[in-house]
C-alpha positions in Angstrom: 0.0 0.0 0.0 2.5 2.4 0.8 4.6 1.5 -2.0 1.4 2.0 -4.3 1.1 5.1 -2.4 4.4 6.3 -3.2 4.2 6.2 -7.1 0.7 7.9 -7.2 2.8 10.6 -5.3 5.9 10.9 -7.8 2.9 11.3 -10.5 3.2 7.4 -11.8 -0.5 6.9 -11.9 -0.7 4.1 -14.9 1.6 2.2 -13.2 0.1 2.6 -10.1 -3.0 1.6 -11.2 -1.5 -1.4 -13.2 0.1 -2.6 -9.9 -3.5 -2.3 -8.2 -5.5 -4.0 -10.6 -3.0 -7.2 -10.5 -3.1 -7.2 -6.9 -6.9 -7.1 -6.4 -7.0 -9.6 -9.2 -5.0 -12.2 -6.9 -6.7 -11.6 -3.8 -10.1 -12.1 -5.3 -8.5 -15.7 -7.6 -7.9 -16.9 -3.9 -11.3 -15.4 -2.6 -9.4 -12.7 -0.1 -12.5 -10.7 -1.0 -12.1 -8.2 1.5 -8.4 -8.1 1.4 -9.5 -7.0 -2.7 -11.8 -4.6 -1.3 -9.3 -2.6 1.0 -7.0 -2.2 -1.6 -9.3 -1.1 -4.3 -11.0 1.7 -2.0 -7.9 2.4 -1.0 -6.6 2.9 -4.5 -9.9 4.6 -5.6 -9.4 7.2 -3.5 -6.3 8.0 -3.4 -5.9 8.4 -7.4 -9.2 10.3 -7.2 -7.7 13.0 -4.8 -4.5 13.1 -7.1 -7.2 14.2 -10.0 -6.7 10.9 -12.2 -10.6 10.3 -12.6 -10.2 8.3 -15.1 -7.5 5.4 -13.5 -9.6 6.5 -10.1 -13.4 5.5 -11.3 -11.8 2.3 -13.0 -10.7 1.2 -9.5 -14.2 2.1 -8.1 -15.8 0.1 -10.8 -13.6 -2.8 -10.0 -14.3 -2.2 -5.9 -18.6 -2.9 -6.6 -17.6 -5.8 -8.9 -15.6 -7.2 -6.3 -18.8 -7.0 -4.2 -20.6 -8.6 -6.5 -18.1 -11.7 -6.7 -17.9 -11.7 -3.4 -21.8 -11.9 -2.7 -21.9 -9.3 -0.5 -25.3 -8.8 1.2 -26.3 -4.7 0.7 -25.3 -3.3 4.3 -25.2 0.4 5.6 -21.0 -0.3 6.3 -20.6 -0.7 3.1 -23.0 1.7 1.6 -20.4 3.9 3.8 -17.7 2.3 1.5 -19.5 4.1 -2.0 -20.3 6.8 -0.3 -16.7 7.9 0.1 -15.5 6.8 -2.6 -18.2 9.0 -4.3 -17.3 12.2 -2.4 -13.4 11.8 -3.4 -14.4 12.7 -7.0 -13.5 16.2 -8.3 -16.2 18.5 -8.8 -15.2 21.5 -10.9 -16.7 24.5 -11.4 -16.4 25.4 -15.6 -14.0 28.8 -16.2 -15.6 31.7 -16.0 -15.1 35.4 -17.2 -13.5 34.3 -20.6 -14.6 37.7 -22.1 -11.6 38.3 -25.3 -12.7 34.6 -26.6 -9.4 34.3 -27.6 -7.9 31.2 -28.9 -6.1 30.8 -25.2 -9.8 31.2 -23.8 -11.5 28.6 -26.2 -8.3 26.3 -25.3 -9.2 26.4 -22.0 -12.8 26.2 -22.0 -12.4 23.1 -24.5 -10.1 21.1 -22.3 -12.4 22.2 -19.3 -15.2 20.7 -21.3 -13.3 17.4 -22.3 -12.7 17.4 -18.4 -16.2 17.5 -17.3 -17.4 15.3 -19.9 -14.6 12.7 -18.3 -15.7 13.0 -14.7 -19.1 12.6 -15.4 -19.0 9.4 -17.7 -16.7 7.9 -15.0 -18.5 8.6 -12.0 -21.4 7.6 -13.3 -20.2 4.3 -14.9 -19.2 3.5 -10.9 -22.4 4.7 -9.6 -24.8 2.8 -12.1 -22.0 -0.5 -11.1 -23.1 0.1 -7.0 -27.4 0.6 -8.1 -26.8 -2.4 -10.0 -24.9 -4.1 -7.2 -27.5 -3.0 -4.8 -30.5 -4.1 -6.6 -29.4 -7.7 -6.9 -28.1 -7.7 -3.2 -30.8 -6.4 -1.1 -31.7 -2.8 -2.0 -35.3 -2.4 -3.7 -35.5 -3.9 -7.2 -34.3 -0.5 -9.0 -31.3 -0.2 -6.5 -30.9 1.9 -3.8 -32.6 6.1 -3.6 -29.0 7.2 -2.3 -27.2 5.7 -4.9 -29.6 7.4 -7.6 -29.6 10.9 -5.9 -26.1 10.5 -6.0 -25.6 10.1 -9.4 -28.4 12.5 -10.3 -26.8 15.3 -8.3 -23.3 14.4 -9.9 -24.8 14.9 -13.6 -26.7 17.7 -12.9 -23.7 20.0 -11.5 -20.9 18.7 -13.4 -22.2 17.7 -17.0 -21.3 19.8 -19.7 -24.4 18.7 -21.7 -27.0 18.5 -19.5 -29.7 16.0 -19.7 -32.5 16.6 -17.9 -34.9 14.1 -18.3 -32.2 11.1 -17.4 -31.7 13.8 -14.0 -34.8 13.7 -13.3 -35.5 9.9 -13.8 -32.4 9.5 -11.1 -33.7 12.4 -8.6 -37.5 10.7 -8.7 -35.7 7.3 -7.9 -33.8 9.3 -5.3 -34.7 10.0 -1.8 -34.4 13.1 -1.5 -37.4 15.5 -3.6 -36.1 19.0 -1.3 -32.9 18.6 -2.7 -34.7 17.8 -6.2 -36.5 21.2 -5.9 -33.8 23.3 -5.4 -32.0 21.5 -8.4 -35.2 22.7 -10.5 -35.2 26.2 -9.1 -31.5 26.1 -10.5 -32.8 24.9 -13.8 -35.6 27.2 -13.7 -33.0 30.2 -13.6 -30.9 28.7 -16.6 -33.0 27.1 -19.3 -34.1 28.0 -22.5 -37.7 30.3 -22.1 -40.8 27.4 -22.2 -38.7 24.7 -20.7 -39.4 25.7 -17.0 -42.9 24.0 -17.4 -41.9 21.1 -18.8 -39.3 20.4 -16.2 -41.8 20.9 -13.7 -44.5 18.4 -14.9 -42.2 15.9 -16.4 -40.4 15.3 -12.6 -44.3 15.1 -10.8 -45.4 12.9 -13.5 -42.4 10.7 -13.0 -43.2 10.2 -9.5 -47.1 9.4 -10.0 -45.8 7.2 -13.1 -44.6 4.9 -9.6 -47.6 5.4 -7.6 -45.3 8.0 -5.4 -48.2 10.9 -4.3 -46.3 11.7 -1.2 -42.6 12.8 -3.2 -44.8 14.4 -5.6 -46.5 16.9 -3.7 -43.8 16.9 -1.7 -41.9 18.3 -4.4 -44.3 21.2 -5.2 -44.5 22.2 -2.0 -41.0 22.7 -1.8 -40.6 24.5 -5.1 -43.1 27.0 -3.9 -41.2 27.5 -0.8 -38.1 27.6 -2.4 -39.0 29.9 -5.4 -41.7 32.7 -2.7 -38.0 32.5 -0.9 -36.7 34.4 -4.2 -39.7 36.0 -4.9 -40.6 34.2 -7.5 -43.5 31.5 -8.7 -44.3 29.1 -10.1 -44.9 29.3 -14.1 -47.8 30.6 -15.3 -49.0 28.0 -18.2 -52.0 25.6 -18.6 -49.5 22.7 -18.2 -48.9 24.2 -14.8 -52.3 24.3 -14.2 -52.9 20.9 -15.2 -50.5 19.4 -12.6 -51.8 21.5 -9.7 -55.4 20.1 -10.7 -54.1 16.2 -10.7 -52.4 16.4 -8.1 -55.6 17.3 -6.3 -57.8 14.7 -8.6 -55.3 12.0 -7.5 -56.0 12.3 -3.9 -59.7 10.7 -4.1 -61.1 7.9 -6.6 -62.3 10.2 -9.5 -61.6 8.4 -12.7 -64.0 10.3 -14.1 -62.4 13.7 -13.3 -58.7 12.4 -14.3 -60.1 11.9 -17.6 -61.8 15.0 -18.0 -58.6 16.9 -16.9 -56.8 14.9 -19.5 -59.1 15.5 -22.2 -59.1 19.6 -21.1 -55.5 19.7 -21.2 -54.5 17.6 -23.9 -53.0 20.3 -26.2 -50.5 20.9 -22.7 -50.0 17.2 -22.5 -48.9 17.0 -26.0 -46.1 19.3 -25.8 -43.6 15.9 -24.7 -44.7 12.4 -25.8 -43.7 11.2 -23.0 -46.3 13.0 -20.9 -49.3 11.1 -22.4 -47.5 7.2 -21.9 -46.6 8.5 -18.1 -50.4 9.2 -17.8 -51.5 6.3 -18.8 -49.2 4.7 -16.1 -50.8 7.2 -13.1 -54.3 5.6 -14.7 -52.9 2.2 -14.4 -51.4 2.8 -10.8 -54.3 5.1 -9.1 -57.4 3.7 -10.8 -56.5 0.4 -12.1 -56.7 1.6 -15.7 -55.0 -1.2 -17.9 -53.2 -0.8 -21.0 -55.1 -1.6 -24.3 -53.7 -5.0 -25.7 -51.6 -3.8 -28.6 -50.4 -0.9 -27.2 -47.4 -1.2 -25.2 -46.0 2.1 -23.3 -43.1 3.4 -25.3 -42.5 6.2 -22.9 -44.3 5.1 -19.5 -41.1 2.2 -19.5 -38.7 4.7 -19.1 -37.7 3.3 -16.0 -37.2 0.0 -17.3 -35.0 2.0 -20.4 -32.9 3.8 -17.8 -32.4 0.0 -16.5 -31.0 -1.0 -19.5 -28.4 1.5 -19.2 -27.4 0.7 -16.1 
């Protein structure tokens, strides 16, 4: 270890990592599983804090695949584990001020993008490893909220090229829907004029899309708290007006009302595709609606798409 140590330290990452991943190798051929483990988080973070995400995240993936060798059951110790091996990865604010836009400044900000692009990939190529890992060892079937609020919040301040439905499909797995507001209220400041509606609705439409009432309101209480805070409100649009009203519908049995809403609002709900398969999930989970045979959701899957990526 302290030999290891030592050549991160005189800058000889590659080898470095080399010498890790043959190590962990052997201890996990003579099932030293935890002996593997050590060494990999060690490694992992250690690289990490030296800035070499890339070698860094390679060892982190190779740390939850060692878990999964090993069968190990999904425990709050070593949830502890990921967790720190999450927090050692670099967050970067992008440069700022480049005002001349000279070809020094576009240098800059294009290696600063490359850079981002890097982090994000490898972080979350280890976190999608550890939801994975938790899914199949104990954590509920889609993995474990802290994992995907992990990797949600990663994304969302660090990628370059912002995504923000695969954000929001992370955040509404999450646990955590205050922290998801004030990520939206930070959207809602930056986005292009007519998207601040659509984030909105898409993220409390993902969480009826589960059956999840309680993160869904709780969500739009908090972005009214959050948003009166700055003196702001929430956006004036018949889309908005259409969530407020189902929100409310969905509280008591009234098929008939949901439909009507739907109906009322359909030019709104056609603004995203995905908005109309996502309703007929909320149908299927609050009123028992089924699918029509022949009609499979392309959209109201997206969890089971995200899956796939995983």
């Amino acid at each position: 270890m302290q030999k290891l140590e030592k050549s991160v330290n005189e800058g000889n990452a590659y080898g470095a990592l080399q010498l890790y991943k043959t190590y962990s190798a052997r201890y996990v051929a003579a099932e030293k599983h935890n002996n593997a483990l050590d060494l990999l988080e060690a490694g992992a973070i250690l690289l990490l804090n030296h800035s070499e995400v890339t070698s860094g995240a390679e060892l982190a993936t190779l740390f939850v695949e060692t878990l999964s060798k090993g069968k190990f059951p999904f425990r709050e110790e070593t949830l502890d584990r990921i967790r720190k091996i999450y927090q050692a990865f670099p967050k970067l604010s992008m440069p700022q001020h480049l005002i001349d836009h000279d070809d020094d400044d576009m240098e800059k900000l294009s290696e600063a993008l490359v850079a981002a692009k890097t982090r994000v990939e490898a972080c979350s190529s280890f976190l999608k490893s550890a939801i994975r890992w938790s899914a199949e060892y104990g954590a509920s079937k889609s993995g474990f909220p802290e994992l995907h609020y992990m990797l949600a919040d990663y994304v969302y301040s660090e990628s370059p090229e912002l995504d923000m439905a695969k954000v929001t499909v992370h955040f509404v797995r999450g646990n955590n829907p205050e922290k998801f507001a004030s990520t939206l209220v930070n959207f809602l400041g930056k986005c292009y004029p007519g998207e601040e509606d659509l984030a909105i609705a898409r993220a409390v439409l993902m969480y009826l899309a589960q059956g999840n009432l309680r993160d869904a309101n709780k969500l739009m209480g908090e972005l009214r708290k959050q948003l009166k805070a700055k003196k702001q409100t929430l956006p004036k649009s018949d889309l908005m007006q259409f969530v407020v009203y189902l929100l409310e519908t969905l509280e008591r049995d009234a098929l008939p009302l949901f439909r009507m809403l739907t109906q009322k609002y359909k030019p709104s709900i056609d603004r995203e595709r995905l908005f109309d398969e996502l309703l007929e999930d909320v149908a299927e989970k609050f009123y028992g609606v089924r699918r029509q045979i022949g009609f499979p959701s392309m959209f109201g899957d997206i969890f089971k798409m995200m899956d796939m990526q995983l």
